[in-house]
N, C-alpha and C positions, 0 to 999 in steps of 0.2 A: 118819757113820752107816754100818753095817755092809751095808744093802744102797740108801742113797740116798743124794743130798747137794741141796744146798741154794746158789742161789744170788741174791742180789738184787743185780740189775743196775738200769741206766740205761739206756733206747733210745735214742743219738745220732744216730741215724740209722735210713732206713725200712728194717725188716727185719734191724737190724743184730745185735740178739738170737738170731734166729734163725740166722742166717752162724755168729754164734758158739756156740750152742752145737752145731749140724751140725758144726762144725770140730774144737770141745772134743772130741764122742761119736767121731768117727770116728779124730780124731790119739789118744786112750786109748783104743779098742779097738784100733790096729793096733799100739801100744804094750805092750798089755799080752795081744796074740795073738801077736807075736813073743818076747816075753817065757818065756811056759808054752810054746810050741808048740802053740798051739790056733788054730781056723779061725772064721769067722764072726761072727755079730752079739755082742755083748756084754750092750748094754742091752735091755730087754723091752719097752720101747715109746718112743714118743717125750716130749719134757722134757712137764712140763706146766708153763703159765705163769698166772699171777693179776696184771692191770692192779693198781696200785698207785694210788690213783685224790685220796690227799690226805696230808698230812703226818702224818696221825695216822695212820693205816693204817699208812704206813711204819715211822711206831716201831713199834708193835704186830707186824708181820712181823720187821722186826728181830729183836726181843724172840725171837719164836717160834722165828726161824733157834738164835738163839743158847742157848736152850735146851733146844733139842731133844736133845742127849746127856742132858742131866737128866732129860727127860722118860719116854725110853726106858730108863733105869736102867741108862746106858753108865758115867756116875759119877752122883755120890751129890749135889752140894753146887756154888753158885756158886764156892765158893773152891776146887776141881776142877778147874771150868773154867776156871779161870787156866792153868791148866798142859794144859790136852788139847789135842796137837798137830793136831787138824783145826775147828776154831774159829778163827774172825777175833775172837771175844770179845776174848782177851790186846790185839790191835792196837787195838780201840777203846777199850777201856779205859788205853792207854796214852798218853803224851805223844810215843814217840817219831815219829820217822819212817817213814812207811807207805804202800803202792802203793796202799791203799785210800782211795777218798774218802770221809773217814767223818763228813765235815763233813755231807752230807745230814740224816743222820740224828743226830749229835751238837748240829747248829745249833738243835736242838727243845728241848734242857737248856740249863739256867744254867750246867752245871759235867758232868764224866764223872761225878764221885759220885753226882748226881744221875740221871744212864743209869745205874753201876751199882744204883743204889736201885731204880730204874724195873723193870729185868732181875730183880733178887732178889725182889722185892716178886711175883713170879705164879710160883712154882716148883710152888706144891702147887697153884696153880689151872690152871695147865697140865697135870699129871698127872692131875687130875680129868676134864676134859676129855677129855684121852686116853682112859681107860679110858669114860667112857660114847659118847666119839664111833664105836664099833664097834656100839652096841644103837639106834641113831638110824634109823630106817627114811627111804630115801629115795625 
């Protein structure tokens, strides 16, 4: 995403989320300040985090991580998202080997076809979503 990203982690450990992503934001802002030759902060506020509270939730987040370039009209189509190089989509939908544990969230389907099905199956329902989640008074 052009001004966010997305990550669903696993807590191992107390606080260990937050170590890393404090570690993530600071080792790419002084990456990418030594980079331009620019000073200071990067990011505009701190990560925000959502407990993941059952197994269905997690697909559904999932789901949501991985389509969210479709949804923002970054590309067009799940078969896109094959190929867009800031996606873990390609890795889960694959056989091969991967730094991701994607058994969490694979271990809920019969088969990948079945997560790809799961993934394709809410493209225009997520984009719907989108556009009224901005007129929702909270």
């Amino acid at each position: 995403m052009p001004n966010h990203f997305h990550f669903l982690l696993k807590n191992l450990k107390d606080s260990g989320i937050n170590k890393f992503m404090s570690n993530f934001q600071n080792s790419y802002a002084k990456y990418f300040n030594t980079k331009t030759g620019r000073t200071g902060s990067l990011f505009q506020q701190n990560f925000k985090a959502v407990r993941v509270e059952s197994d269905e939730q997690l697909t559904h987040v999932s789901r949501y991580i991985h389509l969210n370039p479709i949804t923002a009209y970054l590309i067009n189509s799940v078969e896109e998202l094959i190929d867009y190089p800031w996606s873990s989509y390609p890795e889960y939908i694959s056989k091969g080997k991967s730094n991701l544990n994607k058994d969490l969230v694979l271990g809920n389907f019969r088969s990948i076809n079945d997560y790809k099905k799961f993934v394709a199956d809410q493209v225009d329902y997520q984009r719907e979503l989108d556009k009224i989640k901005h007129i929702i008074l909270e």
